[in-house]
N, C-alpha and C positions, 0 to 999 in steps of 0.2 A: 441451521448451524452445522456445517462441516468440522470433525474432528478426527483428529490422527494422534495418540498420543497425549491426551489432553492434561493430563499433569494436575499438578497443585493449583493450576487459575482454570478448572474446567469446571469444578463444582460451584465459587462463588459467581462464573459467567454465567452458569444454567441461573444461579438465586436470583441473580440481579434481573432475568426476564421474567422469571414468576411472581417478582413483588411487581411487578406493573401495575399502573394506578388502570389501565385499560384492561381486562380482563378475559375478555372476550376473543381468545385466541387458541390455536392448536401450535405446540411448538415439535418441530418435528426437526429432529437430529440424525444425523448421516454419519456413522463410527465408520470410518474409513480404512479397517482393518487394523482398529490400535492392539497394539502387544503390549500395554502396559495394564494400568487398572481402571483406564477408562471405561469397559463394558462395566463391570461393577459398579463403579460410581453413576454411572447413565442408568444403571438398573433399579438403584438405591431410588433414583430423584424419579425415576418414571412411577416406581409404587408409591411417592405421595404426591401427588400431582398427576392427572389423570390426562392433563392437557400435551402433556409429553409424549410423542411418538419415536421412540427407535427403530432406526433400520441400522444394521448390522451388514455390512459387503467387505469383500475381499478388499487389502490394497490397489486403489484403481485412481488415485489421485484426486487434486482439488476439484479441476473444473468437474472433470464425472460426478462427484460428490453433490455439487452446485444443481449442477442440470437434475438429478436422480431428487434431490432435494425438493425442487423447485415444481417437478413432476408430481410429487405424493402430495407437496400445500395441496388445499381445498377450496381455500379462501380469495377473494379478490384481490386481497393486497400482502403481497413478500415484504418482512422484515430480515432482513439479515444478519447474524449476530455470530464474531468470533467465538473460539472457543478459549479464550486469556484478556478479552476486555470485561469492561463493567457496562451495563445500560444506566442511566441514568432513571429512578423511577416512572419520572412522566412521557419518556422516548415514544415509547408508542404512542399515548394518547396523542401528543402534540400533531404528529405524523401521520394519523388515522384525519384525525381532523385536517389537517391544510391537504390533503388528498380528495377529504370529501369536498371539501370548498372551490377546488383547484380541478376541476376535471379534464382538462388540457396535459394535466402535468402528469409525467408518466414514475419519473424516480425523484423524490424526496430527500437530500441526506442532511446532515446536520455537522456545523464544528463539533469537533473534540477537543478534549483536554487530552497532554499525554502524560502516562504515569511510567514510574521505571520497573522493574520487576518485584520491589518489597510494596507496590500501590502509592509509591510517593510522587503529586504531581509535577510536573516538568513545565509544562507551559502549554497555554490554547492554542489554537491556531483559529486562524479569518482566514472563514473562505467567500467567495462571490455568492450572492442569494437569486437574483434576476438571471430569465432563462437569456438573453443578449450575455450578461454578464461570461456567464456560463460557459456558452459555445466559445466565447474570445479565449477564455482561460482551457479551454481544452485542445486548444489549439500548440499549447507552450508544455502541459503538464496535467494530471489527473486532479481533478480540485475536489473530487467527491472522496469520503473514507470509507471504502467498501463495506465495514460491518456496521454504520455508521446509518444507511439507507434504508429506505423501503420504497417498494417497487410496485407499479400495477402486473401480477399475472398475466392480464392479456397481450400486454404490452412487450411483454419479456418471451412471451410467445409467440407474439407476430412478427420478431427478428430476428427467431431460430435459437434465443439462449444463449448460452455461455458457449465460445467456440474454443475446441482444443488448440486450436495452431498457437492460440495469442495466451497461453500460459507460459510466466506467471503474470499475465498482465491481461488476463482475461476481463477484468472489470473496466478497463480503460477500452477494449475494443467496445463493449456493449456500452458503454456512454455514447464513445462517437455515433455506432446505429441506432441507438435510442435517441440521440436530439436532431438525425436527422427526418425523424416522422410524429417526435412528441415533445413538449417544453419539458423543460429540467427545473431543479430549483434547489434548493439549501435554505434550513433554517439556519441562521446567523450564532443563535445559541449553542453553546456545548450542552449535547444530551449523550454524552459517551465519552468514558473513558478508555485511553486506545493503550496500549501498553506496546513499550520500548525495549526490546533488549535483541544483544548480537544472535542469536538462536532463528528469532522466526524469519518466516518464508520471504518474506521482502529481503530480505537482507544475503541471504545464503542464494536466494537463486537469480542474483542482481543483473547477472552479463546476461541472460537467459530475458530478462525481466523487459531489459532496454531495449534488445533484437524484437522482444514482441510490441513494443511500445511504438518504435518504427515501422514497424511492417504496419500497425494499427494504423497508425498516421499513411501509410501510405498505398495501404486498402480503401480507406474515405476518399484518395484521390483519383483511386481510380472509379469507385461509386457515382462520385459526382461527375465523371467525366462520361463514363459508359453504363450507369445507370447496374453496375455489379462489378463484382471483386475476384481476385482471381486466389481466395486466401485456399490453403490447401487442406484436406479432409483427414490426413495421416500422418501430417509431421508438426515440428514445432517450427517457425519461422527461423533461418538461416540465413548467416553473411551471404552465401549464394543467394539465396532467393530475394534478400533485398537487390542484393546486385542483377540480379536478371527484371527485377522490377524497377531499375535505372535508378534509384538511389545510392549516390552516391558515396565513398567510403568516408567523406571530411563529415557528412551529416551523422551517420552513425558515432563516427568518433567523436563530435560534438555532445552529441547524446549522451556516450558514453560518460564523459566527465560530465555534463552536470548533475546525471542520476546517482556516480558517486560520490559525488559533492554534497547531493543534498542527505543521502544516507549518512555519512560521515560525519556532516551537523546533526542530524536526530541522536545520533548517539553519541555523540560529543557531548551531547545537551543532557543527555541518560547518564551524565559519568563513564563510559566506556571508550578512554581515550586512545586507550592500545589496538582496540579494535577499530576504531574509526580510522586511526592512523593507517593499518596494514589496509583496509579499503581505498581507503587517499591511494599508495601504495599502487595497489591493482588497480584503479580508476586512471594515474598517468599512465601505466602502459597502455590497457586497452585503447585510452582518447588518443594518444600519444601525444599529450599534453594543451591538449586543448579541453574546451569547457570551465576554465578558471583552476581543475583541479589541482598544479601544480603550485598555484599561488597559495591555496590553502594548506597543501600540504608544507609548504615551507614556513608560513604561520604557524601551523598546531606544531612542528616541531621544535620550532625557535619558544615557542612557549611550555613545551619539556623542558627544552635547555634552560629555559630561565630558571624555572620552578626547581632543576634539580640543582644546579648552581645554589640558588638560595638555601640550598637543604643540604650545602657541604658537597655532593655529592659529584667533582671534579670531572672525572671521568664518562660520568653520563652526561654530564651537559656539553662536554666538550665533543660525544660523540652524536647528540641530537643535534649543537650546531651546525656539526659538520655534516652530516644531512641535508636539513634547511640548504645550508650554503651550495652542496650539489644537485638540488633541486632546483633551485632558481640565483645560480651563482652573481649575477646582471642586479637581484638586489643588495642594496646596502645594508651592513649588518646592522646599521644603528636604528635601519627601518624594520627589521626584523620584527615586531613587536609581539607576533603569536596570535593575533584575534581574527578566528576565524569567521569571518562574516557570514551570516546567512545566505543562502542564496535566494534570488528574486521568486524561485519556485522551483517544486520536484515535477521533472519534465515527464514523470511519467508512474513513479515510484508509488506507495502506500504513504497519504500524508502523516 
């Protein structure tokens, strides 16, 4: 578990891995230079619990965190675990077992249920379980939930780890190099509750998020083609460097809208309509109106307008139509009806 900060959901995330019906485990935490009261709290839980390891480093970000993490395990097999979800009690055992059974399979994860920030569920998600299933679906969008997994150590080592260029989407580059030397898999079952709200990392570092998600995608093509990648050792992946790597600008901007698209449903579905909106927002410009985003955003506003209209409230609704209607002027207002559809999948995003 990487922490930065970990707040009011860091103590019940540590609880929920020590009630593990599997027991048989070392849980080793990576304080990533928090300045709140996460040392304390991580120091409180390490004195009853003996299975707890602290390490303490300067501000040095996620993937470092990951990789320094993932160095000090001992054990054969990496579970991953946010610092603001819940595990499910039996997560581990379930995962220990289809690992043992599965010796092909290199990463394990499992559906989630999403909760909002007071723990209130939201909804499951289905994801693909069969390693064919697997690779097709990562082809479109990341189908595993990063804190959600558990990995073979050897495995995670014999493809060099977490790589800095592809943050924040570091866990989507290690899917594509882990299925192209080991089977992948998902338990169908939710053993993790994943928590929703406009603060975390997926969400804040999103333009960032989809640049790495492309470049991931188009690192695998050139593997497959020349047998290595040309990803770089000292930067984060850049519109330049997709562009010097002949990706073109319509594909990223595709990208771009459907990874705000799918963000802006997660939190739409969180109750955080204001903020989904101002992502809608920033997801047309970046795509420049492609990836559907435009169509949603004119949805979720025509559906302010209704809701504030209903509520008396004139002016607002007249000025969320009037939105809507400069967003996608070409529809009809009577089609306007506000429902924002899911999207088919997050092209790259934390599901």
């Amino acid at each position: 578990m990487p922490v930065h900060n970990g707040g009011a959901y860091l103590a019940p995330a540590v609880e929920s891995i020590l009630a593990q019906t599997f027991t048989d485990f070392e849980f080793v935490i990576v304080d990533d230079g928090s300045t709140d009261g996460t040392p304390e709290v991580l120091h409180g839980l390490a004195a009853r619990d003996a299975r707890i390891r602290v390490t303490r480093q300067p501000k040095s970000g996620l993937v470092a965190s990951l990789n320094r993490g993932c160095g000090l395990a001992r054990a054969a097999y990496l579970a991953r675990m946010d610092a603001d979800d819940l595990a499910f009690p039996e997560r581990v055992a379930r995962q220990v077992e289809f690992l043992d059974r599965h010796p092909r399979v290199a990463v394990v994860g499992t559906a989630v249920v999403r909760i909002d920030e007071a723990g209130r569920a939201i909804k499951p998600n289905a994801v693909p379980t069969s390693h064919a299933e697997i690779v097709a679906a990562l082809r479109e969008y990341t189908c595993f939930t990063h804190p959600s997994v558990m990995l073979r150590a050897e495995a995670v080592a014999a493809v060099g780890g977490y790589r800095p260029a592809y943050g924040p989407a570091e866990d989507y580059d290690l899917w594509l190099r882990l299925s192209e030397r080991y089977e992948l898999a998902n338990l169908p079952e939710p053993l993790l509750y994943y928590r929703v709200f406009p603060g975390q990392i997926s969400v804040r570092q999103l333009d960032q998020q989809v640049l790495s998600v492309v470049g991931a995608r188009a690192a695998a093509r050139q593997r497959a083609a020349a047998g290595g990648d040309r990803t770089p050792s000292d930067e984060l992946i850049t519109p330049r460097l997709l562009a010097e790597w002949g990706v073109p600008d319509a594909t990223l901007e595709e990208a771009m809208g459907q990874n705000y698209r799918y963000a802006a449903y997660v939190l739409l579905q969180a109750g955080h309509a204001e903020e989904a909106i101002e992502l809608l927002r920033t997801g047309r410009r970046l795509s420049k109106g492609r990836g559907g985003v435009a169509a949603m955003l004119a949805g979720v506003c025509s559906k302010q307008a209704r809701q504030a209209l209903r509520s008396g409230r004139l002016a607002a609704g007249l000025r969320w139509g009037m939105e809507a209607w400069r967003v996608q002027p070409s529809l009809p207002w009577q089609l306007l009806r506000g429902q924002a559809r899911p999207p088919a999948g997050n092209a790259g995003a934390q599901a």
